[in-house]
FIVO-150001 format. One record per atom (N, C-alpha, C): residue number from 1; atom name; x, y, z. Coordinates in Angstrom, 2 decimals, padded with zeros to 5 digits. Layout:
NUM,CA,X,Y,Z $
...
# end
This chain:
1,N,000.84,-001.16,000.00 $
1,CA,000.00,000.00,000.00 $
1,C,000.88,001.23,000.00 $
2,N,000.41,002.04,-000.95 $
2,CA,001.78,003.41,-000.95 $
2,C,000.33,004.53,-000.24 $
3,N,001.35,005.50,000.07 $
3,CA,000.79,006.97,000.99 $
3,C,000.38,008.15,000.22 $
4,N,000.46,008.10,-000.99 $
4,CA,000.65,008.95,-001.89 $
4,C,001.93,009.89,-001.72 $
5,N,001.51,011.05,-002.41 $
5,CA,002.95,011.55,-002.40 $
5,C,002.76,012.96,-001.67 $
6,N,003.31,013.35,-000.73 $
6,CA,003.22,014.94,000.01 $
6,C,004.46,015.73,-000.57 $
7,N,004.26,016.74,-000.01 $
7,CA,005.44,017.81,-000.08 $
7,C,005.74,018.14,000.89 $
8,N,006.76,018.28,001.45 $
8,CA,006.84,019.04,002.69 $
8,C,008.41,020.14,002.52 $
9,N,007.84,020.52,003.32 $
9,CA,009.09,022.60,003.32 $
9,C,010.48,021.52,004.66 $
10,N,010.99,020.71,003.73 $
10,CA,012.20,020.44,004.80 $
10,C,013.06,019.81,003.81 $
11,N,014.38,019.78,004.23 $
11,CA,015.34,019.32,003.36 $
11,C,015.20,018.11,003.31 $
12,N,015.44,017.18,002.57 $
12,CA,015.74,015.71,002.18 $
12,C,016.74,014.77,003.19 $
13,N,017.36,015.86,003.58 $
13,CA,018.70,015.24,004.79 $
13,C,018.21,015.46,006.16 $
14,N,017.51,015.95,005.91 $
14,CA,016.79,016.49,007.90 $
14,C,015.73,015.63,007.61 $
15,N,014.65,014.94,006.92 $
15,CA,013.61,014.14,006.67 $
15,C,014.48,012.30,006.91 $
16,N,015.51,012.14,006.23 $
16,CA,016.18,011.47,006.84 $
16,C,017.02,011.13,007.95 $
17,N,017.49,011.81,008.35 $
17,CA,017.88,011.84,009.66 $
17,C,017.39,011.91,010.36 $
18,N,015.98,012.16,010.49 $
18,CA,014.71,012.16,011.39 $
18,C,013.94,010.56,011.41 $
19,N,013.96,009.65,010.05 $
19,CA,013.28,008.47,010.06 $
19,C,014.64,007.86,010.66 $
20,N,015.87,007.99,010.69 $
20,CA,016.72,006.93,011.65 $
20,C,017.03,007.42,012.84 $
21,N,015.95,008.00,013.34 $
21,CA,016.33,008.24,014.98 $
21,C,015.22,007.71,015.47 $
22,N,015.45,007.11,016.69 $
22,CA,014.72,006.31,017.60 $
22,C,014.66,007.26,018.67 $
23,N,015.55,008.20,018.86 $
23,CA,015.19,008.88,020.60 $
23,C,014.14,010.01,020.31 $
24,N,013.70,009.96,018.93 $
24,CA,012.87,011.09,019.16 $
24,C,011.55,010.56,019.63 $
25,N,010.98,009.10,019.61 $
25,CA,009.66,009.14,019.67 $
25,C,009.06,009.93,020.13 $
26,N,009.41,009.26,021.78 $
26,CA,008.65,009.68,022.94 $
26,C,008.08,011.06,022.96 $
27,N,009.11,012.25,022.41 $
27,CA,008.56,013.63,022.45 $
27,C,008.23,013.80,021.16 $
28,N,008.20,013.21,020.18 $
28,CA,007.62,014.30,018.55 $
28,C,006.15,013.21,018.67 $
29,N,006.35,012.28,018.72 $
29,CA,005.11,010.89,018.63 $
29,C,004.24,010.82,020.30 $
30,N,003.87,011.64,020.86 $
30,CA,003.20,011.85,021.80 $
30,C,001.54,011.49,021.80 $
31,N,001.24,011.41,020.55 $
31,CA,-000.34,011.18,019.68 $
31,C,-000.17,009.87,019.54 $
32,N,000.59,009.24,019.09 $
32,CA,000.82,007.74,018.63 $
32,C,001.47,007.11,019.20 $
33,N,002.92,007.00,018.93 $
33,CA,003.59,005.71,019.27 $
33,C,004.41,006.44,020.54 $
34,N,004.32,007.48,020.65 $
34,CA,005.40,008.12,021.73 $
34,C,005.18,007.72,023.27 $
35,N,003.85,007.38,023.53 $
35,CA,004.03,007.12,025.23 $
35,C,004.27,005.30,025.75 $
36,N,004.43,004.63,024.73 $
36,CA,005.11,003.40,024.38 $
36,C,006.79,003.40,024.34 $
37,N,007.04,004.65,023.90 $
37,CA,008.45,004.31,023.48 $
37,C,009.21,004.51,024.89 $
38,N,010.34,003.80,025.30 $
38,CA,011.32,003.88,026.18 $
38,C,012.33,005.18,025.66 $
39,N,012.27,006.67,026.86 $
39,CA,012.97,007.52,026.56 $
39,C,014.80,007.33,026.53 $
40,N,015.06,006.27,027.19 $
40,CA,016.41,005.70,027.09 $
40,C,016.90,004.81,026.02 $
41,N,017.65,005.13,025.00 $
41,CA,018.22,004.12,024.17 $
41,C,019.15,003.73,024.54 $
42,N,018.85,001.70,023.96 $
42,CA,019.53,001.06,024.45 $
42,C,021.05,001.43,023.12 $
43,N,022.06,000.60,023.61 $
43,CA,023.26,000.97,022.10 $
43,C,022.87,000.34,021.27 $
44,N,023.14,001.11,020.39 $
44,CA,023.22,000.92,018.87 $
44,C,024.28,000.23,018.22 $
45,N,024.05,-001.03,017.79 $
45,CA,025.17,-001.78,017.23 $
45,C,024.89,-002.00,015.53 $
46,N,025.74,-001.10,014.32 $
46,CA,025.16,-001.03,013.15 $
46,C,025.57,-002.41,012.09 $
47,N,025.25,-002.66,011.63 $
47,CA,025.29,-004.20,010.57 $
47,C,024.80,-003.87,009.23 $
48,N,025.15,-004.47,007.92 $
48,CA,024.53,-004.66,007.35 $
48,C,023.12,-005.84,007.09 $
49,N,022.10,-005.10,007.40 $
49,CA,020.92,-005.54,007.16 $
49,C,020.71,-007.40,006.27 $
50,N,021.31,-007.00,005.27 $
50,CA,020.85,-007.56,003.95 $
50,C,021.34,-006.81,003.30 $
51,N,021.38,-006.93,001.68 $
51,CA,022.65,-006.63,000.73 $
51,C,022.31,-005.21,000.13 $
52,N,021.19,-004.78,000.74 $
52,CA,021.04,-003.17,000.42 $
52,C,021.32,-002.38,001.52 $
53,N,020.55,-002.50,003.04 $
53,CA,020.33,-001.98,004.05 $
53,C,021.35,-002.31,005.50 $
54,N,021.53,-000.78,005.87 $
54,CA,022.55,-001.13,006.74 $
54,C,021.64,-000.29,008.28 $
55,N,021.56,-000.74,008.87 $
55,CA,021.07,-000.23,010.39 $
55,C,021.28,-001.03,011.56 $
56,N,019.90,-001.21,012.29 $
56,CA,020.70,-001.69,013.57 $
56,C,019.19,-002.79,013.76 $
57,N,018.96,-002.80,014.93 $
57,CA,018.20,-004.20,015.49 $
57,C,017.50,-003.86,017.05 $
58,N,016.53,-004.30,017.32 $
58,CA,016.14,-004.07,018.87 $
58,C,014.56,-004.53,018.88 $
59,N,014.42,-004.88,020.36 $
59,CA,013.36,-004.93,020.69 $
59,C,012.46,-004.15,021.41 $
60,N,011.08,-003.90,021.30 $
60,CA,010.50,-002.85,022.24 $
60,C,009.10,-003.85,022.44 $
61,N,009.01,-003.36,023.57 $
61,CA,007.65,-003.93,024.41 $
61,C,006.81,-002.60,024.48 $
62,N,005.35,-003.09,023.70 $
62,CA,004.73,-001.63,023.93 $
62,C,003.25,-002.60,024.14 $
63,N,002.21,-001.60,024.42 $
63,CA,001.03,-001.92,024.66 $
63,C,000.41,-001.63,023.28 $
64,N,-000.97,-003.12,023.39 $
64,CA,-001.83,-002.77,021.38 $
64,C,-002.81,-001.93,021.85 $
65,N,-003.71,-002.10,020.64 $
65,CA,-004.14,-001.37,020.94 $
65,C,-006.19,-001.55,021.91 $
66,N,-005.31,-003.32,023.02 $
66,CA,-006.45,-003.54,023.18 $
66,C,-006.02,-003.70,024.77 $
67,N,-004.49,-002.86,025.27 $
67,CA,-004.03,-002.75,026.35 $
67,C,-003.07,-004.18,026.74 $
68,N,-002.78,-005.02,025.73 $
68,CA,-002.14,-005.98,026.12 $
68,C,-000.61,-005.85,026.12 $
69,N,000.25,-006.34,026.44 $
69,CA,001.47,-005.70,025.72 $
69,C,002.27,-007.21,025.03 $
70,N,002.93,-006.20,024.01 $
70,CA,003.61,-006.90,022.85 $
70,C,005.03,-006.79,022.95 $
71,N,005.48,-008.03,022.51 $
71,CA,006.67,-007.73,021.90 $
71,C,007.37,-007.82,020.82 $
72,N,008.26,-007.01,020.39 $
72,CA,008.21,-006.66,018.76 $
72,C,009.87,-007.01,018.42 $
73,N,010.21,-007.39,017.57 $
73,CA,011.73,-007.33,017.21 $
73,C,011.65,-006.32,015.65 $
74,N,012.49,-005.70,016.18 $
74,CA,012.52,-004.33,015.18 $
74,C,013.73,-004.25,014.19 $
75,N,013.53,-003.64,013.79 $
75,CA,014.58,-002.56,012.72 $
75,C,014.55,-001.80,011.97 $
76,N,015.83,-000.83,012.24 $
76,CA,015.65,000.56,011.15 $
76,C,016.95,000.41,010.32 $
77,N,016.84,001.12,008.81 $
77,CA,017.79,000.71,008.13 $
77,C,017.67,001.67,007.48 $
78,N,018.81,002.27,006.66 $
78,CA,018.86,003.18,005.20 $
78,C,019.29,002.48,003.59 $
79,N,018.92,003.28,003.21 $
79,CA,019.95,002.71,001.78 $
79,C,019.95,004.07,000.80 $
80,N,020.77,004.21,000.31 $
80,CA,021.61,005.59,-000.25 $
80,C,020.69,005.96,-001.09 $
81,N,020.04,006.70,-001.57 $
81,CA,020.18,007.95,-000.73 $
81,C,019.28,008.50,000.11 $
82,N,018.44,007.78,-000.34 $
82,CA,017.29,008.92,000.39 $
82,C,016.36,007.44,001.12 $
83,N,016.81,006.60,001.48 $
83,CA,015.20,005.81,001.54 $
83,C,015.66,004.82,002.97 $
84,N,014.18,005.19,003.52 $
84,CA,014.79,003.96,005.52 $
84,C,013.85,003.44,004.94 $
85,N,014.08,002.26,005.79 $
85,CA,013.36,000.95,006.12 $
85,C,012.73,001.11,007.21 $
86,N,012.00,000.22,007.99 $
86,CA,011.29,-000.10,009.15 $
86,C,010.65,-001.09,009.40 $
87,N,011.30,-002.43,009.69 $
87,CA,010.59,-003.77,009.87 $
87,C,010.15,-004.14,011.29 $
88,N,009.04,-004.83,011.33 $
88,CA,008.25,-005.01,012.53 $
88,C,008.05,-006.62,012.50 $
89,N,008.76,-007.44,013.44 $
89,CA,008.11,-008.94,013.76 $
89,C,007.44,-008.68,015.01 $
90,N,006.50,-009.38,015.23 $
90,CA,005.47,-009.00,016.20 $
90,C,005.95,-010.96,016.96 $
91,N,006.29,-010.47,017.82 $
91,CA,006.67,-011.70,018.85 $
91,C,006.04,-012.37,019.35 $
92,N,005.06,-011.74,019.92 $
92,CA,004.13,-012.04,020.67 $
92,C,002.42,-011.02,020.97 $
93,N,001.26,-011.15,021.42 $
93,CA,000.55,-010.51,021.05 $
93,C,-000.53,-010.87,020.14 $
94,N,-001.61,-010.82,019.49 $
94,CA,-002.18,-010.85,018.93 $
94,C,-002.20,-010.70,017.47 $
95,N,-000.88,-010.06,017.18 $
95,CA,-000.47,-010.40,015.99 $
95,C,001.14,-010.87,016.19 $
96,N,001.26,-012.17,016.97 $
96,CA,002.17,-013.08,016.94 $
96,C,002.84,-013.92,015.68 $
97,N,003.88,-013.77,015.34 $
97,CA,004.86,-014.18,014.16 $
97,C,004.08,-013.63,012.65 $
98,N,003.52,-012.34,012.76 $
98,CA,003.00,-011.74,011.48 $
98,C,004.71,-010.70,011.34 $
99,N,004.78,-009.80,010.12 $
99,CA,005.23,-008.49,009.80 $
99,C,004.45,-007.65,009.95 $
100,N,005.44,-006.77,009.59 $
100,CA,005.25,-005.40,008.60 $
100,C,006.85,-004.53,008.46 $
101,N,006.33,-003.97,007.01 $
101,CA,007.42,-003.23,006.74 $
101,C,007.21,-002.07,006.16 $
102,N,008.03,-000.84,006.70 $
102,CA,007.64,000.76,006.15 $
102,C,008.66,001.24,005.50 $
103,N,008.24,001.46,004.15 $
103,CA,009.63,001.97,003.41 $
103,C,009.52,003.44,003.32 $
104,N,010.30,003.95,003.89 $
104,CA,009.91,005.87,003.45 $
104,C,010.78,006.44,002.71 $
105,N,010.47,006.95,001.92 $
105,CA,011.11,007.41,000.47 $
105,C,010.74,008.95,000.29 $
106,N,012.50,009.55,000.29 $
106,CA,012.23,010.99,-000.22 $
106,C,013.20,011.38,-001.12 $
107,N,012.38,012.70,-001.81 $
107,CA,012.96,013.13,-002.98 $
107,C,013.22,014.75,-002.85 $
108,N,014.41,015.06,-003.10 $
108,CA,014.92,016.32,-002.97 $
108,C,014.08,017.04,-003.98 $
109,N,013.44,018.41,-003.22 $
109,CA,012.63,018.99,-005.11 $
109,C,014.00,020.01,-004.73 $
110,N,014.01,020.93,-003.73 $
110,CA,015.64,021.60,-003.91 $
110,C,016.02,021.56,-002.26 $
111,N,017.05,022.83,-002.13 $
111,CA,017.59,022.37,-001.06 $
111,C,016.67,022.19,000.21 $
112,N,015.21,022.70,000.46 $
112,CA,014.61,022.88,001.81 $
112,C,013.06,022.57,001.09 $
113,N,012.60,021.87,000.07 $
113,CA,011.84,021.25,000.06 $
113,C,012.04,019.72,-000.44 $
114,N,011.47,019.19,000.01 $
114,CA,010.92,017.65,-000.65 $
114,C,010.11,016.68,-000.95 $
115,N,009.77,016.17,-001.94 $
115,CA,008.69,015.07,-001.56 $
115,C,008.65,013.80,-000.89 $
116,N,007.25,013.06,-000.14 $
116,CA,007.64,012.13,000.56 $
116,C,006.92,011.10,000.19 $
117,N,006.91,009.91,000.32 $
117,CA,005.86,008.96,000.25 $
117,C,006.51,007.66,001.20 $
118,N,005.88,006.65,001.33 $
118,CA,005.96,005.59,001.94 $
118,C,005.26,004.56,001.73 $
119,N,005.51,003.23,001.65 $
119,CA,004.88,002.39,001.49 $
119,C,004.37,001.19,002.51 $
120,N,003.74,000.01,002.64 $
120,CA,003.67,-000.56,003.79 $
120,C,002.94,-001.38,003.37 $
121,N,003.52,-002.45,003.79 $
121,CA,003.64,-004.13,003.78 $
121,C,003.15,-004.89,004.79 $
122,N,001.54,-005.88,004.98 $
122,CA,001.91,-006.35,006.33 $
122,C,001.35,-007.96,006.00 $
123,N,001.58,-009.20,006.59 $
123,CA,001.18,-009.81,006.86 $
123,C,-000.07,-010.51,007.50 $
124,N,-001.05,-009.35,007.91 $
124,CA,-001.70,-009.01,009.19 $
124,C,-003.67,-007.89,009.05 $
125,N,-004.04,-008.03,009.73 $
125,CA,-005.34,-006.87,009.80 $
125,C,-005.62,-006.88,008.74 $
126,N,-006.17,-008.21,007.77 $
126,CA,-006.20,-008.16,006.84 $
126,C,-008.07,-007.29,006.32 $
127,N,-008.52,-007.71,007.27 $
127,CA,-009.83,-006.64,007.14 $
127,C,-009.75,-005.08,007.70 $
128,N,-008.45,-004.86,007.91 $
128,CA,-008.90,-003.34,007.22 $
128,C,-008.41,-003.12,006.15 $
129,N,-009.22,-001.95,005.57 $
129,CA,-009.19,-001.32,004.63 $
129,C,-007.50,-001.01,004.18 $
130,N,-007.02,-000.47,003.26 $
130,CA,-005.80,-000.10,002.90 $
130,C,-005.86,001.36,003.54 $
131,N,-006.75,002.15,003.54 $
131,CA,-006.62,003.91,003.88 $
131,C,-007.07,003.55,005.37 $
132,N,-007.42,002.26,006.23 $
132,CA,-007.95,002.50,007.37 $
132,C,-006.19,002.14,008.09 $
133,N,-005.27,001.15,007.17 $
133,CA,-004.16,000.67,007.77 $
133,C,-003.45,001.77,008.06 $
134,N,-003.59,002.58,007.13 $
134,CA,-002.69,003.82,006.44 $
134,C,-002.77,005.08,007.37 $
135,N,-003.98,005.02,007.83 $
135,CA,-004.45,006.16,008.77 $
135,C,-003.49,006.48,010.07 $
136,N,-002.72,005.05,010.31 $
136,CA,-002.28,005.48,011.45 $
136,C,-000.86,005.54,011.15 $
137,N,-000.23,005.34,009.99 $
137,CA,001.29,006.07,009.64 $
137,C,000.91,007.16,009.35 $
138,N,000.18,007.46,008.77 $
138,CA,-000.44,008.74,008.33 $
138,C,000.05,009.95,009.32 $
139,N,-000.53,009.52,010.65 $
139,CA,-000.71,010.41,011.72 $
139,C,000.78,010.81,012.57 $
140,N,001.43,009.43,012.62 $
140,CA,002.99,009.30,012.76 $
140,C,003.68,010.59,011.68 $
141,N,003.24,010.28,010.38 $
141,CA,004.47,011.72,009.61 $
141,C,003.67,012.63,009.49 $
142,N,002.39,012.71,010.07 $
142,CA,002.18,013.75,010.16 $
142,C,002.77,015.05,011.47 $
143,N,002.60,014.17,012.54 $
143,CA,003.86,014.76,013.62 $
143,C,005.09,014.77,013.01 $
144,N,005.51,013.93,012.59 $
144,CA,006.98,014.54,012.07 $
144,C,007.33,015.40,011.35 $
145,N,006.44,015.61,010.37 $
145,CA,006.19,016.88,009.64 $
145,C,005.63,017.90,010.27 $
146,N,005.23,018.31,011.45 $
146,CA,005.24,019.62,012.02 $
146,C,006.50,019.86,012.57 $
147,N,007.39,019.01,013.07 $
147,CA,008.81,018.87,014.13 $
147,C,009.16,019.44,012.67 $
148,N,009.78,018.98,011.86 $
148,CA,009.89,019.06,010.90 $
148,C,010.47,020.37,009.79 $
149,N,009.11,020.94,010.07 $
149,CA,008.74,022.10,008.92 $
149,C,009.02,023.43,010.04 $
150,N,009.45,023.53,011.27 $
150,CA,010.20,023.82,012.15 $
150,C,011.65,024.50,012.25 $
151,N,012.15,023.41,011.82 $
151,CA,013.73,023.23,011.71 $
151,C,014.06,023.92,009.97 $
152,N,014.76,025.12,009.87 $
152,CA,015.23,025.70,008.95 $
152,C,016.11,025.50,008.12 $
153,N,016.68,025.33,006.92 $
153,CA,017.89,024.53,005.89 $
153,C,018.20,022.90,006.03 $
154,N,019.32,023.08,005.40 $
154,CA,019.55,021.84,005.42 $
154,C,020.53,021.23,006.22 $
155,N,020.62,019.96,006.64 $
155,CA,021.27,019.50,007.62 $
155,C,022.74,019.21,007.24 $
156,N,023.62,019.85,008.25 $
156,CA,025.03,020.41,007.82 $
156,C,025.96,018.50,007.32 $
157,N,026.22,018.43,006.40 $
157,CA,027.36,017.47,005.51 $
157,C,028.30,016.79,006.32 $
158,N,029.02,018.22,006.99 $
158,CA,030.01,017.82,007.92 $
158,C,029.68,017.86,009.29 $
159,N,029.79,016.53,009.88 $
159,CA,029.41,015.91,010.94 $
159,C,030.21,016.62,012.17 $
160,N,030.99,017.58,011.79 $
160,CA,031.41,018.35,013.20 $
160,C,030.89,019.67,013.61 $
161,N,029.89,020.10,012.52 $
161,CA,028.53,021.20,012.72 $
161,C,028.02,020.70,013.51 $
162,N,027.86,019.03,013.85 $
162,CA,026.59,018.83,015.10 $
162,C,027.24,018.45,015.82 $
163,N,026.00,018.02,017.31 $
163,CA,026.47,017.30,018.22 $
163,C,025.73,015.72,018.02 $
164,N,026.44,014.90,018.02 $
164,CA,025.88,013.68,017.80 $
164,C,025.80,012.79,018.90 $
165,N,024.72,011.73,019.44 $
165,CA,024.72,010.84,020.82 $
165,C,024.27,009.38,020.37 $
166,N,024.19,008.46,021.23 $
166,CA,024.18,007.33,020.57 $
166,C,023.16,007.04,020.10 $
167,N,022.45,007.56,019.85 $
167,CA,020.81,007.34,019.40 $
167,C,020.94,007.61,017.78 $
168,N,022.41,008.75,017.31 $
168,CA,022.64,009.38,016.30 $
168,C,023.43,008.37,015.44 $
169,N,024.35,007.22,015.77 $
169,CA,024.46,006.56,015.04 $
169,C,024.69,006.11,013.69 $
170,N,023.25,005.57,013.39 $
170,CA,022.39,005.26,012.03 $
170,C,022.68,006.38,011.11 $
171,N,022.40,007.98,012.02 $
171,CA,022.28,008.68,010.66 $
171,C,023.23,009.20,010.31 $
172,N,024.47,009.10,011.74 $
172,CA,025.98,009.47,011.37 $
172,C,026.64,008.98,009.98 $
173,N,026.10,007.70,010.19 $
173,CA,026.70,006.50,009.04 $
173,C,025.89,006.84,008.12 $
174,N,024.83,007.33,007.71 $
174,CA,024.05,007.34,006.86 $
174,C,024.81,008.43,006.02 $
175,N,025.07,009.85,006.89 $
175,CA,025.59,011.07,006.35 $
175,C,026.84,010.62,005.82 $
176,N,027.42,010.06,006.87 $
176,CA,029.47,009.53,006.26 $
176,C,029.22,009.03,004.67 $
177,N,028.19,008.29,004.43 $
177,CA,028.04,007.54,002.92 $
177,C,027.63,008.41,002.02 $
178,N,026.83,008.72,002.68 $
178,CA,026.45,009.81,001.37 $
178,C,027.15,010.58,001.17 $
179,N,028.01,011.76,002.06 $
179,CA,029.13,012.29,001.62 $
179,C,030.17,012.06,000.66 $
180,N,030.42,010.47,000.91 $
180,CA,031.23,010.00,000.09 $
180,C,030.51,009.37,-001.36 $
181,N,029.45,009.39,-001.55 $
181,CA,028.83,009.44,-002.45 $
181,C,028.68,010.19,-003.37 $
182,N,028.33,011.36,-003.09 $
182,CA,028.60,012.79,-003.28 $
182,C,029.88,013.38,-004.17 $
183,N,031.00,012.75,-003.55 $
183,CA,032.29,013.18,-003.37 $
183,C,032.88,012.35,-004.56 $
184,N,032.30,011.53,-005.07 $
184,CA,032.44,010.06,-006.48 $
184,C,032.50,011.44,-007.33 $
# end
């Protein structure tokens, strides 16, 4: 199922560096997934995925949405240039040994706008609707896109403009590649 396609007033590198962070839930995802998320990240140990995607791995225990709690084995991943991953095994729970997977895909229109879309894959809830599944990523970038449209230019190349923590990681490595991508 794809999301169609938005626009949003943010750079392509700040839209990414935003889908490989995990410490933001709790405060940008406050509507959705944020009072689930653990404000402490655990470390980040990065791998290649599979022969495109390189990120990391973890588990989170959150409550469904019928108050039970689940457990999920996760992952977030990139692949050059512009596109994360987001895979979901559901462990346990009511949707026990199903998926899902969120591909989010962006496109530079110039330096501080871009387009976005996403797609999503599940194994699972097979009676809902496609726009009823959709409704609730929906609502996820839609918070991220106010955090978002916030934050002014584009996100600085060289990694000693910021301050980076271990939560930053993913998108450290993400930026290091593409730089050198860039730099071909």
């Amino acid at each position: 199922m794809t999301s169609g396609i938005e626009t949003w007033k943010v750079s392509a590198t700040r839209m990414v560096d935003n889908f490989c962070d995990v410490a933001h839930f709790p405060y940008v995802h406050a509507g959705t997934i944020g009072p689930d998320t653990d404000p402490v990240v655990a470390p980040i140990k990065l791998e290649a995925l599979d022969a495109e995607f390189v990120g990391y791995q973890y588990t989170a225990d959150v409550h469904d949405e019928h108050g039970a709690d689940v457990r999920q084995r996760m992952s977030t991943a990139f692949h050059l240039s512009f596109v994360v991953r987001s895979n979901t095994f559901y462990e346990s729970g009511q949707r026990a040994g199903h998926d899902r997977v969120l591909l989010l895909c962006v496109t530079p229109i110039d330096d501080v706008t871009s387009l976005f879309t996403f797609v999503s894959w599940r194994n699972h809830d097979h009676e809902l609707s496609a726009e009823e599944f959709l409704a609730f990523d929906r609502a996820i970038g839609a918070e991220d896109k106010v955090m978002l449209e916030r934050i002014g230019g584009v996100l600085p190349s060289d990694r000693s403009a910021t301050v980076s923590v271990r939560s930053d990681r993913l998108s450290v490595e993400w930026r290091r590649r593409l730089a050198a991508l860039l730099a071909q």
